[in-house]
C-alpha positions as MATLAB code, in Angstrom:
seq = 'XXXXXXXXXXXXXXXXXXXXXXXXXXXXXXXXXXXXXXXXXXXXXXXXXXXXXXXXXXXXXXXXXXXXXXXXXXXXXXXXXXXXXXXXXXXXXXXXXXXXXXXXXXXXXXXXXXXXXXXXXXXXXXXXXXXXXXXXXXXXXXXXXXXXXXXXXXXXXXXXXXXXXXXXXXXXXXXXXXXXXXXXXXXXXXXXXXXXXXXXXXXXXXXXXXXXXXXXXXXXXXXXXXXXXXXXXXXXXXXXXXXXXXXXXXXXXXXXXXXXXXXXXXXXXXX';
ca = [
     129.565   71.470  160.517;
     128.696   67.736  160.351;
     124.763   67.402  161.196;
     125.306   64.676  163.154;
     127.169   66.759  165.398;
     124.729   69.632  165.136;
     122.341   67.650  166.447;
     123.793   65.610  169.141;
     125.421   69.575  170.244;
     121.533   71.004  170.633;
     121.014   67.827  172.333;
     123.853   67.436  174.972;
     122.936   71.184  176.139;
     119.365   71.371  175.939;
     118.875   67.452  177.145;
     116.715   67.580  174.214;
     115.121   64.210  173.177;
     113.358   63.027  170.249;
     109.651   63.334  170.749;
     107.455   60.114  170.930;
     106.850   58.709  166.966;
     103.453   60.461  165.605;
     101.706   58.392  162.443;
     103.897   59.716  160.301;
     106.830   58.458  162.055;
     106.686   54.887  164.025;
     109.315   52.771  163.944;
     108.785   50.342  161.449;
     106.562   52.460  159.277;
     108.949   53.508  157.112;
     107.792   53.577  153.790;
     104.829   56.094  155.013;
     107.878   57.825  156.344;
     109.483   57.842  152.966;
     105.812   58.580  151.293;
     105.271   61.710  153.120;
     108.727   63.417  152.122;
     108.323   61.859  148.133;
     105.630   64.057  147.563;
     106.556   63.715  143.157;
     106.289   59.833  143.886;
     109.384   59.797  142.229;
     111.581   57.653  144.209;
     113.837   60.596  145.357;
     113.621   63.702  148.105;
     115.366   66.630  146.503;
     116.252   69.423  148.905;
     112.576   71.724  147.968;
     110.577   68.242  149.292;
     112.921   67.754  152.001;
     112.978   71.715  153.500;
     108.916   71.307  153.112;
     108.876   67.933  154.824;
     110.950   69.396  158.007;
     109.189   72.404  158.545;
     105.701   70.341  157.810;
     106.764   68.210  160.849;
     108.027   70.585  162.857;
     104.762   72.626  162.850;
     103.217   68.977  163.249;
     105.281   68.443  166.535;
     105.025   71.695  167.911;
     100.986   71.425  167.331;
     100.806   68.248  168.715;
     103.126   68.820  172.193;
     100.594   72.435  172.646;
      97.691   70.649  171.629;
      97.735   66.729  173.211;
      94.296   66.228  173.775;
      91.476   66.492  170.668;
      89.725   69.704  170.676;
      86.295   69.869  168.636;
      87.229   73.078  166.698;
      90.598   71.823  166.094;
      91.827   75.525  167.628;
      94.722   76.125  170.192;
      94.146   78.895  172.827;
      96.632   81.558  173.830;
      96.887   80.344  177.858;
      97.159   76.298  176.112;
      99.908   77.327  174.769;
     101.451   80.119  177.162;
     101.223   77.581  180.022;
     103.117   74.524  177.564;
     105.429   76.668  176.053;
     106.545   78.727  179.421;
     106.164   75.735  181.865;
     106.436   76.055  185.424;
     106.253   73.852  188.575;
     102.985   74.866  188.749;
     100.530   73.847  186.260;
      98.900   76.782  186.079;
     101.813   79.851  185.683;
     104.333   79.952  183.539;
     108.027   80.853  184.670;
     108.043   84.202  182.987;
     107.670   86.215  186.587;
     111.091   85.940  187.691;
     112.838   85.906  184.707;
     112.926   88.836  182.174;
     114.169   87.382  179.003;
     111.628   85.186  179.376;
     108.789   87.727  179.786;
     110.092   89.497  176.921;
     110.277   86.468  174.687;
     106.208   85.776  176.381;
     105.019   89.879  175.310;
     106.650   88.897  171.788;
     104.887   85.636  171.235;
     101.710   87.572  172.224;
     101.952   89.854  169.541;
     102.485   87.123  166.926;
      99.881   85.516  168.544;
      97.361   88.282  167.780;
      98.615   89.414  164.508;
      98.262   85.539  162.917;
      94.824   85.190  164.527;
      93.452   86.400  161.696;
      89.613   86.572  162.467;
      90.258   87.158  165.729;
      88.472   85.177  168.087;
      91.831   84.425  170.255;
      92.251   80.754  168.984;
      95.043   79.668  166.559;
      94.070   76.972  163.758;
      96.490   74.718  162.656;
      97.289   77.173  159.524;
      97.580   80.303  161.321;
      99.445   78.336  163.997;
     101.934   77.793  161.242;
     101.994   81.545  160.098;
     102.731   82.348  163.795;
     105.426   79.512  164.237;
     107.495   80.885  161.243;
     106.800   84.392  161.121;
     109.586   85.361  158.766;
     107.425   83.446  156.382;
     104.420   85.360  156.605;
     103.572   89.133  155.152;
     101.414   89.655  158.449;
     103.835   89.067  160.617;
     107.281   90.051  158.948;
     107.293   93.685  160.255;
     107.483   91.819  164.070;
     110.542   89.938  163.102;
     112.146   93.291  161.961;
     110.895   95.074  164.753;
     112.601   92.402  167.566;
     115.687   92.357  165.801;
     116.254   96.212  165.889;
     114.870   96.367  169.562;
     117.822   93.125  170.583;
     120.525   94.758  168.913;
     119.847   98.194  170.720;
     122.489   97.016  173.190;
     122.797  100.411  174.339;
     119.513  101.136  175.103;
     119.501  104.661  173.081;
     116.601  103.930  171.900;
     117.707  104.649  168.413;
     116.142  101.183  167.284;
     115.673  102.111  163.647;
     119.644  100.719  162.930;
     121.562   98.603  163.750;
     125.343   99.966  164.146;
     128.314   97.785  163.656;
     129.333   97.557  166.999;
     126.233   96.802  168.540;
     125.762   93.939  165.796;
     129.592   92.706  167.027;
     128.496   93.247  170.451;
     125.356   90.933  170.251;
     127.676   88.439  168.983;
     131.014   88.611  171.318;
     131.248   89.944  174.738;
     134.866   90.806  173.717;
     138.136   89.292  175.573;
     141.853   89.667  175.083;
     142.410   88.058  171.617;
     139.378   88.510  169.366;
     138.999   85.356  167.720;
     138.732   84.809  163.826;
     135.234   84.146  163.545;
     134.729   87.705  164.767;
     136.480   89.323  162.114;
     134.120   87.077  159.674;
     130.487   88.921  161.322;
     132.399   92.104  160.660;
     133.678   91.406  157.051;
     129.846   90.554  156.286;
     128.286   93.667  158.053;
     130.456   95.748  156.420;
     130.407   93.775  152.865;
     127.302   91.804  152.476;
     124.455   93.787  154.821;
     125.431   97.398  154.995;
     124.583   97.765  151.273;
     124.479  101.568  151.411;
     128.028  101.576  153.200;
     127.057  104.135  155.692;
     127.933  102.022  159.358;
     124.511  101.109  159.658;
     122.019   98.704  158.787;
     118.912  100.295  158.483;
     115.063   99.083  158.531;
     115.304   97.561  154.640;
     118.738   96.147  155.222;
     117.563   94.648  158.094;
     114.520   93.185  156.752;
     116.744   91.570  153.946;
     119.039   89.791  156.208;
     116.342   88.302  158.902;
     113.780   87.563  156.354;
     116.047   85.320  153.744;
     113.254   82.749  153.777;
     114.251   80.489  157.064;
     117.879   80.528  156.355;
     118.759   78.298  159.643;
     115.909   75.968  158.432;
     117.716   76.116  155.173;
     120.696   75.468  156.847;
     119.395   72.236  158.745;
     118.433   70.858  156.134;
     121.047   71.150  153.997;
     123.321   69.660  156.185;
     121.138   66.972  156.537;
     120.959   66.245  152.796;
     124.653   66.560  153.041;
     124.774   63.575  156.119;
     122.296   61.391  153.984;
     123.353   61.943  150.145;
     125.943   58.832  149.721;
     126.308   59.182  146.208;
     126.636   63.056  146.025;
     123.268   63.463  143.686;
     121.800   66.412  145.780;
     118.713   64.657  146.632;
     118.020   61.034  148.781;
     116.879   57.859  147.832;
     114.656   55.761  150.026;
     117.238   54.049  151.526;
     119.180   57.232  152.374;
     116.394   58.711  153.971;
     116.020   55.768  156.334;
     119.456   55.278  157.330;
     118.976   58.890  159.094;
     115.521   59.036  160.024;
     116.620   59.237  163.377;
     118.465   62.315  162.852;
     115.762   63.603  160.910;
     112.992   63.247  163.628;
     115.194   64.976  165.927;
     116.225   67.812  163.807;
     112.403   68.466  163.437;
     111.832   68.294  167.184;
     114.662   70.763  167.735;
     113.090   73.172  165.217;
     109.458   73.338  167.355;
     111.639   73.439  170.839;
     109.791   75.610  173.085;
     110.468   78.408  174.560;
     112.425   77.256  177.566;
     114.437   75.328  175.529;
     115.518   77.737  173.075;
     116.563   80.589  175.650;
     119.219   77.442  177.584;
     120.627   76.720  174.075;
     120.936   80.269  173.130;
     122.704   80.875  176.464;
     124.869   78.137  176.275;
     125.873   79.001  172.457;
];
C-alpha cells in the first residue's frame, strides 16, 4: 500500500492530525530536520537511520503530549499519563468506567507501567518511558506482549490461553460472511506455513513469541513504505531533498505511531 494513502486512511478515521512542530521539526528548520535523521553526516538516511529516527520521535511526541509542562525530575507519573492517555470530559477520570476494552487496554498499560519502572518509585523517565512505549523491544517487558496476545486470541474464553488455535487466530481476524474473501485464505496459508512451525494446529508460547516479537514489524513496515514514497531514484536510502519533500508525511507517520489510547481502539474498530 502507497504510504501516502496509509496515512491519510489512519487519518480520515481517527481525525488524526499532525501534532504542533517540536525543535526538531518547525517549518522552515529543515536542515536540523535533515541533521537529526543523518546521524553518519553522510548526506543520506538509509532505512537503519530512518526506522531509529521515527521511533526516536515518536517516543519524543508521545513524551511530550503526556508530559506538556517541565517537571524538575524530568519523570512522568502513572495518573499524568492515565488521565492524557484515557481522556474524559472530565479532567480528572478517564473514560475507562463504561467501556471494557478500554479498561482492559488501562489494567495492561498498568502492568507495563510497573514492570519498566525499573527502581520503582512509580515515575517513568524518559528511557524507561521508551522501554514501556515499545515493549516488544524490551527483555523486561516481552513476556507481557506474549501474554496479551494469547489472552486476545482466546476468543472462546476456554481459558486454554497457552495456544493459539487456527480458528481462533482466523476468528480474531474475520467475523466470517457468505464468501470468505482472499485475504483470508492468505492469514491461513501463513498460520499453517510460516507460524505453526511444529505443524501441530497450534501456535504455542515460543511460536507465539516469534511472531509478535519480530522487532516492531509494523514500525518496520511504516517506514519502509515511507522510504519507498520518498526514494526517487530507487537507491534504498534518501537524500536531503527527498526527505524534505515528505516531511509532512513523516511528522505524521510519527504522530500516528505515539496515538493514544483512545485513538488506537477507533482505528482498530474501524479496520
Amino acid at each position: 500500500m502507497n504510504a501516502v494513502l496509509v496515512v491519510f486512511v489512519i487519518e480520515v478515521t481517527v481525525g488524526l492530525e499532525a501534532p504542533a512542530f517540536t525543535s526538531g521539526q518547525k517549518k522552515g528548520n529543515n536542515d536540523e530536520f535533515f541533521e537529526r535523521m543523518d546521524v553518519s553526516a553522510d548526506g543520506f538516511v538509509d532505512f537503519v537511520e530512518f526506522r531509529g529516527w521515527l521511533d526516536q520521535e515518536a517516543i519524543a511526541d508521545e513524551w511530550a503530549r503526556i508530559n506538556p509542562g517541565p517537571i524538575a525530575d524530568n519523570t512522568i507519573s502513572w495518573q499524568q499519563y492515565k488521565i492524557r492517555a484515557y481522556p474524559s470530559e472530565n479532567p480528572d477520570k478517564t473514560n475507562v468506567d463504561s467501556d471494557p476494552e478500554m479498561h482492559t487496554m488501562m489494567e495492561r498499560d498498568k502492568r507495563r507501567w510497573d514492570t519498566a519502572d525499573e527502581d520503582g518509585d512509580g515515575r517513568l523517565n524518559k528511557t524507561e518511558f521508551a522501554v514501556f512505549t515499545y515493549p516488544e523491544a524490551s527483555r523486561r517487558l516481552q513476556h507481557l506482549v506474549v501474554a496479551e496476545t494469547l489472552d486476545d486470541y482466546d476468543a472462546d474464553s476456554d481459558g486454554r490461553v497457552s495456544t493459539i488455535s487456527l480458528q481462533e487466530f482466523l476468528d480474531f481476524v474475520y467475523v466470517g460472511g457468505e464468501s470468505e474473501p482472499e485475504w483470508v485464505a492468505e492469514e491461513r496459508k501463513e498460520f499453517e506455513q510460516d507460524l505453526d512451525r511444529n505443524k501441530d494446529g497450534f501456535l504455542d508460547a515460543q511460536e507465539v513469541r516469534d511472531w509478535v516479537l519480530q522487532d516492531g514489524e509494523d514500525r518496520r513496515e511504516m517506514a519502509e513504505l515511507l522510504l519507498r514514497e520518498g526514494d526517487t531514484d530507487g537507491d534504498l536510502r534518501l537524500a536531503r531533498h527527498e526527505v524534505l519533500a515528505i516531511k509532512h508525511l513523516l511528522v505524521k507517520a510519527a504522530a500516528l505511531q505515539g496515538a493514544d489510547a483512545t485513538t488506537t481502539k477507533r482505528l482498530n474498530d474501524e479496520l
